[in-house]
C-alpha positions, 0 to 999 in steps of 0.5 A: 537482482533478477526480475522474480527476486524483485518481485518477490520485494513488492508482493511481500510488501502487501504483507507487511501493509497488510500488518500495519494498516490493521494495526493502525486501526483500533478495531482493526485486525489480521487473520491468518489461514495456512498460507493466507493472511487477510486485513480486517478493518471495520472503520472503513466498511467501504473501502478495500484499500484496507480489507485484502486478501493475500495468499501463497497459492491459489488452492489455499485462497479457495479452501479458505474462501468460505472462511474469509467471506465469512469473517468479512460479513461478521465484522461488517465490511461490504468491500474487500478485495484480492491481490492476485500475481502477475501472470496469473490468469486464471484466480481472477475468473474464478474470483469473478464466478463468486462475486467479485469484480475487476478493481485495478491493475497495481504495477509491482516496482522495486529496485537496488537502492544503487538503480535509483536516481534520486532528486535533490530537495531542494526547498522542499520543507519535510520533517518526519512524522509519527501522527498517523492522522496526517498521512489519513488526512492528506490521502483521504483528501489527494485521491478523493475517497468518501469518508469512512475512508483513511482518516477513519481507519488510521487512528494510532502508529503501529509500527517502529519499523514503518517511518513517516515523512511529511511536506509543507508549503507555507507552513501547512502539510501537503504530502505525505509518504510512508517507508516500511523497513523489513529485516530483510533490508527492503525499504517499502513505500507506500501512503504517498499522496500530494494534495491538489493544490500543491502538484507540480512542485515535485513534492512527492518525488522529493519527499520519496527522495528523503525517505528512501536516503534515509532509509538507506542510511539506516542499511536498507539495499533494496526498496519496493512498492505497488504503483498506479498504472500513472505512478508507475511512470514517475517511479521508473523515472526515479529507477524502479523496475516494472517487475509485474503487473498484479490484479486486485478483485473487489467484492461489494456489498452496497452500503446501506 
């Protein structure tokens, strides 16, 4: 597969996340305009980790921009953010002009399930989980976010397609990843978190390893996910491509 077609895996990817952590959430909600499609969840005001914006075109984001704004500001969310293309280097100035700040760089990653090169599990002590609370709980407490934040927004399963993995250590859940499965065959990650305490014994590389095994056994060719800039490097280890540097604009309210 080319670069743009890989491409085109990771930033649906958003899409599909966009649906399911919204669904996850019991007040939690999508809303669509022609070619546009946002996550509301209300359950973590503060955290535009859940509250994005998604869009085909940037002349159908800024029709719509006043709607979004609003609808954000209605359900009392203070934070949102944007995802913007790779190479695209003029939306994220305009974002800036109506309030909106830099919030990161996501690397989009996919890849052939024949480019990877998976690790052996080893001990690893992994089942598969269908409580969302746990993939909450461990993320909320790997990447340190003040609550309201994972727990809060993801209280039910929404999705049969979207399989959940776990990781123990003595018993006791220490990693977590998610694997969203489309009808295209894509195999999308993401939720991957590993507490503190349990790095360096490779639990999330291997525990990626059985979800995409799994997901590979179920006819998934491809996979794809969007990757911190010190993820990236771990997943190109595993054989995803660097297939594009995004950009997500945060717009945010101070919490009262």
């Amino acid at each position: 597969m080319d670069n743009q077609s890989l491409y085109r895996l990771a930033r649906d990817l958003l899409k599909t996340e966009c649906e399911f952590f919204a669904g996850c959430s019991l007040t939690g909600r999508v809303v669509r305009w022609p070619g546009v499609m946002i996550s509301v969840i209300p359950a973590a005001p503060d955290r535009s980790i859940f509250n994005w914006v998604i869009y085909d075109k940037p002349d159908l984001l800024f029709a719509n921009y006043d709607a979004i704004s609003a609808t954000y500001n209605e359900a009392g969310v203070r934070a949102w953010t944007v995802w913007t293309d790779a190479g695209d280097n003029t939306t994220g100035p305009a974002l800036v002009a109506r309030g909106h700040k830099p919030d990161g760089n996501p690397v989009a990653m996919a890849a052939p399930m024949t480019d990877m090169a998976l690790p052996d599990l080893g001990d690893l002590d992994w089942s598969t989980t269908d409580d969302i609370s746990i993939i909450g709980r461990v993320n909320d407490a790997a990447y340190g976010f003040p609550p309201p934040a994972f727990e809060a927004a993801l209280t039910r399963w929404a999705d049969a397609s979207c399989h959940g993995y776990a990781a123990r250590l003595n018993g006791d859940v220490v990693g977590v990843t998610l694997a969203h499965e489309d009808e295209n065959g894509d195999c999308g990650i993401s939720g991957v978190a590993t507490l503190p305490e349990a790095r360096g014994h490779g639990i999330a590389t291997r525990l990626l390893a059985v979800a995409l095994r799994e997901a590979q056994r179920r006819g998934c060719k491809t996979t794809s996910l969007q990757a911190s800039a010190l993820g990236a490097k771990v997943y190109a280890s595993l054989g995803y491509h660097n297939v594009g540097v995004m950009g997500m604009w945060e717009r945010r309210k101070p919490s009262s």
